[in-house]
Biopython code that builds the backbone (N, CA, C, O; Angstrom):
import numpy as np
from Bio.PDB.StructureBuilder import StructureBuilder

atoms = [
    (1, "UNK", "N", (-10.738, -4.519, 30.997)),
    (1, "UNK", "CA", (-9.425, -4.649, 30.388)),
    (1, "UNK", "C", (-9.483, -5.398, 29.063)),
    (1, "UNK", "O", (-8.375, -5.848, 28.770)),
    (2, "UNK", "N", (-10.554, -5.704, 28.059)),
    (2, "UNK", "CA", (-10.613, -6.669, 27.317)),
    (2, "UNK", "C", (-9.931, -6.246, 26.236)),
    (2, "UNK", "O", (-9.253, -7.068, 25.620)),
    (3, "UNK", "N", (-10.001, -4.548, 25.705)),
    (3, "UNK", "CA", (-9.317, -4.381, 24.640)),
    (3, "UNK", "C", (-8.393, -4.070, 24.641)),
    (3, "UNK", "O", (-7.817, -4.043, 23.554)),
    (4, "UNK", "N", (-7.486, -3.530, 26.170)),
    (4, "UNK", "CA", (-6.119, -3.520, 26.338)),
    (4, "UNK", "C", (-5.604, -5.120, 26.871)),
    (4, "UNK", "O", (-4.407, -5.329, 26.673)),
    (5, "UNK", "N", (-6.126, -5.878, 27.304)),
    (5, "UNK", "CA", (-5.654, -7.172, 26.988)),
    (5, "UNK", "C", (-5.483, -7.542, 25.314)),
    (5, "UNK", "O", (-4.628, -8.386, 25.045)),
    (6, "UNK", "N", (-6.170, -7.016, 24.324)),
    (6, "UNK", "CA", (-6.118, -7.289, 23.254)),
    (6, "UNK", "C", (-5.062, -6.764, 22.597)),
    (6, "UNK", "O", (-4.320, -7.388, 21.837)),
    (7, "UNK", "N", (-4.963, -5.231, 22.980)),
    (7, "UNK", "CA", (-3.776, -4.890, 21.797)),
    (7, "UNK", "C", (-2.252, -5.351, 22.766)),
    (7, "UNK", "O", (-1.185, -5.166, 22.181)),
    (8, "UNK", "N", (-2.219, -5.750, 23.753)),
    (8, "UNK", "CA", (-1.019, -6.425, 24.453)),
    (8, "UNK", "C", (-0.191, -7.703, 23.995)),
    (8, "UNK", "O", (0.974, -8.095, 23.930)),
    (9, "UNK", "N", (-1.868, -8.241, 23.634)),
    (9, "UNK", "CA", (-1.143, -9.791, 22.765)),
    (9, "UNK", "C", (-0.148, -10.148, 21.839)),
    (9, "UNK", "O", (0.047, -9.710, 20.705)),
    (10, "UNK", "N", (0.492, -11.062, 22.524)),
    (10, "UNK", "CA", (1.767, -11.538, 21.417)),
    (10, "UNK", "C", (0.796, -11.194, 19.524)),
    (10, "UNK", "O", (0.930, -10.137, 18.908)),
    (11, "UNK", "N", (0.129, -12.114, 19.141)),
    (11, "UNK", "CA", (-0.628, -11.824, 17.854)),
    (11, "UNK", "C", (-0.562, -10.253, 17.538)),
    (11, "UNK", "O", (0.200, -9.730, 16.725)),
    (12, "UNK", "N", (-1.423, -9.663, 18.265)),
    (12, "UNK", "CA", (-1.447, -7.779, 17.816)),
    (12, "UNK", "C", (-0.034, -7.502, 17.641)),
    (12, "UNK", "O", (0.194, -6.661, 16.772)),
    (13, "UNK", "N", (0.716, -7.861, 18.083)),
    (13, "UNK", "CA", (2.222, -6.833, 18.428)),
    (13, "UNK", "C", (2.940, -7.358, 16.615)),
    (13, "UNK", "O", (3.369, -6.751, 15.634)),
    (14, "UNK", "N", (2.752, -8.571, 16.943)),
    (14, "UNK", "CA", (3.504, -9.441, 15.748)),
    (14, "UNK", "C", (2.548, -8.600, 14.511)),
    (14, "UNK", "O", (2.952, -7.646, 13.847)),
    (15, "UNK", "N", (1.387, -9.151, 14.434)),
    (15, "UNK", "CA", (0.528, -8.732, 13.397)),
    (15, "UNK", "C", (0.460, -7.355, 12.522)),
    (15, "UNK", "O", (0.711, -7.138, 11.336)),
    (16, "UNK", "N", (0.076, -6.620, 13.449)),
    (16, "UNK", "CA", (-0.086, -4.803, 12.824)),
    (16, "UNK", "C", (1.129, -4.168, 13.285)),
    (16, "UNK", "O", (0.991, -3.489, 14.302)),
    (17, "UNK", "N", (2.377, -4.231, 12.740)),
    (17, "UNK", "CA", (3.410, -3.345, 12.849)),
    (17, "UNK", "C", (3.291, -2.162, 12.524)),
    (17, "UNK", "O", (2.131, -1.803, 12.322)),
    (18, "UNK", "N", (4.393, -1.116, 12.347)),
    (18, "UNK", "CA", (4.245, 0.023, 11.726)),
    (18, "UNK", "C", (4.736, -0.063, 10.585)),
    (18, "UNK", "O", (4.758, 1.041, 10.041)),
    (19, "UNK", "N", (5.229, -1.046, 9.835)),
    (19, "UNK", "CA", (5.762, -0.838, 8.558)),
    (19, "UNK", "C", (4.374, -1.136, 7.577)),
    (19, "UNK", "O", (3.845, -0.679, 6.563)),
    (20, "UNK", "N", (4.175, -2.157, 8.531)),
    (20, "UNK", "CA", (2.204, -2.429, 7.990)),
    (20, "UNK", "C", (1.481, -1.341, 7.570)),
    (20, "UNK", "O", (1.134, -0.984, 6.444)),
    (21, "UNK", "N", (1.355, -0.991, 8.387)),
    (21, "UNK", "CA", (0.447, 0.307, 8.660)),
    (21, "UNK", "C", (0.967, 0.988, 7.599)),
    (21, "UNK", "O", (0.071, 0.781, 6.780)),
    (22, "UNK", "N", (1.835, 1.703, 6.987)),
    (22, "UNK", "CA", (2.595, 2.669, 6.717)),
    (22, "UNK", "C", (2.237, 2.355, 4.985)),
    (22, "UNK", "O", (1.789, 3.220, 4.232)),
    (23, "UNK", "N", (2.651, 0.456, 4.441)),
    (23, "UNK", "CA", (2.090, 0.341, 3.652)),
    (23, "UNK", "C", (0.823, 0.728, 3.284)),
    (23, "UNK", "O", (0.684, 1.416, 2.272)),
    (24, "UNK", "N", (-0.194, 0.368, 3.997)),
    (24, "UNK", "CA", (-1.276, 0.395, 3.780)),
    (24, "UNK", "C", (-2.114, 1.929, 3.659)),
    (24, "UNK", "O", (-3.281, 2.151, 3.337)),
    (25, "UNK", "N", (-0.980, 2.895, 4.067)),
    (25, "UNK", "CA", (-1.095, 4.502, 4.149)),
    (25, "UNK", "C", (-0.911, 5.268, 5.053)),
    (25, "UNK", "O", (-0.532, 6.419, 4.842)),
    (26, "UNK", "N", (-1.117, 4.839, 6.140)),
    (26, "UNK", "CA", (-1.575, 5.498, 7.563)),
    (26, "UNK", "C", (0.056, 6.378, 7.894)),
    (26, "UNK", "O", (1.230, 6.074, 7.686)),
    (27, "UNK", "N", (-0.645, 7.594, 8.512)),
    (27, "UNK", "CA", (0.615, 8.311, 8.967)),
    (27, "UNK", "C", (0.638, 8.621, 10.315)),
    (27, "UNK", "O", (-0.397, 8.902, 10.918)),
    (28, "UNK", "N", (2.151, 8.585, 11.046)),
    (28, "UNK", "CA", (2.342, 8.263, 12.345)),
    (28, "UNK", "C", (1.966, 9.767, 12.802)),
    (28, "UNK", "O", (1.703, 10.567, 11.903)),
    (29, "UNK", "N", (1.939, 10.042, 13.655)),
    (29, "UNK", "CA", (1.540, 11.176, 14.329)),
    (29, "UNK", "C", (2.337, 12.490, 14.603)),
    (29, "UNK", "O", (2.086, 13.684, 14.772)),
    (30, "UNK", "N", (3.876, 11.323, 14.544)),
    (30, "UNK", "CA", (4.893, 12.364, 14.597)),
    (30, "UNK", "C", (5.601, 12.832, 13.487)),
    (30, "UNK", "O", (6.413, 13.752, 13.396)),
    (31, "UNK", "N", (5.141, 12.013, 12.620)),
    (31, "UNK", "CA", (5.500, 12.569, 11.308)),
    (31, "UNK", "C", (4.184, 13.859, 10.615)),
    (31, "UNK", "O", (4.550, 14.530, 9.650)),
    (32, "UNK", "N", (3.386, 13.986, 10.932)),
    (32, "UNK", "CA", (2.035, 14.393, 10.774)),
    (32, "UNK", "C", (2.596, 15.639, 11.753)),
    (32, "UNK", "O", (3.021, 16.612, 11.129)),
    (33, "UNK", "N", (2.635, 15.702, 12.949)),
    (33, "UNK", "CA", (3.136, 16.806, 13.341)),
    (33, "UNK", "C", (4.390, 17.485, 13.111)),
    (33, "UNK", "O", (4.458, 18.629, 13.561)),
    (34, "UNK", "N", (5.320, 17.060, 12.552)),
    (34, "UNK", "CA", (6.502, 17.562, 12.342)),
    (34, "UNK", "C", (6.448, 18.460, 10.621)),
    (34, "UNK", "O", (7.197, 19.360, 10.242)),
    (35, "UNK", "N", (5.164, 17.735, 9.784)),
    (35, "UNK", "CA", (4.874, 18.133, 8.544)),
    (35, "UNK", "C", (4.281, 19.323, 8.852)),
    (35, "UNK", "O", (4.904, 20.299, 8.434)),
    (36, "UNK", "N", (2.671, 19.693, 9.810)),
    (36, "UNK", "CA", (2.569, 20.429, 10.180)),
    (36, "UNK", "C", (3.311, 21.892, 11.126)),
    (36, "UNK", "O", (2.792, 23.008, 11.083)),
    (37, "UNK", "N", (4.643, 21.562, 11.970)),
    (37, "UNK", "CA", (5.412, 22.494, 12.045)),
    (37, "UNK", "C", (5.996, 23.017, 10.823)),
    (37, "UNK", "O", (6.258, 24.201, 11.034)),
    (38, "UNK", "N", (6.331, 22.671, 9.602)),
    (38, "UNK", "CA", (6.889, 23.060, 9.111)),
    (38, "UNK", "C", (6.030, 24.226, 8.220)),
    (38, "UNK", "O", (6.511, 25.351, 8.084)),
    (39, "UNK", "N", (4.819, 23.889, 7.669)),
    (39, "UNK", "CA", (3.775, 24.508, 7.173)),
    (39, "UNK", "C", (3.592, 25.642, 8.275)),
    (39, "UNK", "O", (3.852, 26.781, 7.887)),
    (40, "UNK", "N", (3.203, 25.496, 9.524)),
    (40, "UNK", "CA", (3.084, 26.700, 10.235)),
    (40, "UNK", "C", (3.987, 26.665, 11.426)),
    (40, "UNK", "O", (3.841, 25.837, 12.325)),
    (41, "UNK", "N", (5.101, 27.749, 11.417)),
    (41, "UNK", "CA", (6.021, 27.677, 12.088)),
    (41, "UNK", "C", (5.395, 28.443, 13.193)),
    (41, "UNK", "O", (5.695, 28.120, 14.342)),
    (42, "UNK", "N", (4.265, 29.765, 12.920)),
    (42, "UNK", "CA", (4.004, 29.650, 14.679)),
    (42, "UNK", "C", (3.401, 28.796, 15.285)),
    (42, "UNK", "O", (2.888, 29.159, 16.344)),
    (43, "UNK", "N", (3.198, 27.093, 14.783)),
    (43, "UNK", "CA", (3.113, 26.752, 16.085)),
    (43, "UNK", "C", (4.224, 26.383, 16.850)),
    (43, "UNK", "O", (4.187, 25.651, 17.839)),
    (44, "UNK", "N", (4.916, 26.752, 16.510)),
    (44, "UNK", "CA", (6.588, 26.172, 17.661)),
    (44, "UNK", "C", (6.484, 27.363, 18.426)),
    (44, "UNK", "O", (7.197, 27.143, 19.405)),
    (45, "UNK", "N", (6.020, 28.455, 18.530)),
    (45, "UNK", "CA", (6.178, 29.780, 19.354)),
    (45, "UNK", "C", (5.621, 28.952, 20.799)),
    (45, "UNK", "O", (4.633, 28.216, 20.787)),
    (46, "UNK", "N", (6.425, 29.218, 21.978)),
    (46, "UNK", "CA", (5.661, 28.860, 23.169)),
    (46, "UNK", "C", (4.642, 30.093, 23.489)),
    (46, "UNK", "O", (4.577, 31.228, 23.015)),
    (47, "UNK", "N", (3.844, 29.394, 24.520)),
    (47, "UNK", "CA", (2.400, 29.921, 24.929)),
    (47, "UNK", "C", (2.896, 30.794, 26.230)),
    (47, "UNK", "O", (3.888, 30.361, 26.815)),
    (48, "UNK", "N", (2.306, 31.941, 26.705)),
    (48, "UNK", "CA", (2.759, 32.352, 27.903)),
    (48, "UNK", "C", (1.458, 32.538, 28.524)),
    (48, "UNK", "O", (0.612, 33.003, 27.761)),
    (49, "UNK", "N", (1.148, 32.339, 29.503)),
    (49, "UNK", "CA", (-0.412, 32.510, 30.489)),
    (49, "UNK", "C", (0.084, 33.865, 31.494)),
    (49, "UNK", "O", (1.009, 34.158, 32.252)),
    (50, "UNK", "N", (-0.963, 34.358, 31.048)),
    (50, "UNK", "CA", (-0.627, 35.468, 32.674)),
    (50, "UNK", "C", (-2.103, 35.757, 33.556)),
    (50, "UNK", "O", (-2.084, 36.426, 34.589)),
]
sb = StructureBuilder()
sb.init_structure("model")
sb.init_model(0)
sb.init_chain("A")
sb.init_seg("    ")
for serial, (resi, resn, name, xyz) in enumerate(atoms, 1):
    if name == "N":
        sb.init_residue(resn, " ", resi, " ")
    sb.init_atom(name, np.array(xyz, "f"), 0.0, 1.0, " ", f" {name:<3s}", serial, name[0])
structure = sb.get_structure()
């Protein structure tokens, strides 16, 4: 449990926010996927298995 004890800590939570992050460049995932739906709209088509 050492590195999920780590990112749990009061310090981590306070420390690396997302506005942090965001400065520093990094893009959230759901923004990253929502950019990508838009570029390719079939991926919103659902999948059918038969």
């Amino acid at each position: 449990m050492g590195g999920w004890a780590i990112a749990q800590s009061p310090i981590m939570v306070t420390t690396i926010t997302v506005k942090r992050l965001q400065q520093k460049g990094y893009v959230s995932l759901t923004t990253q996927l929502s950019k990508s739906r838009r570029v390719m709209p079939e991926a919103q088509l659902k999948l059918t298995f038969i």
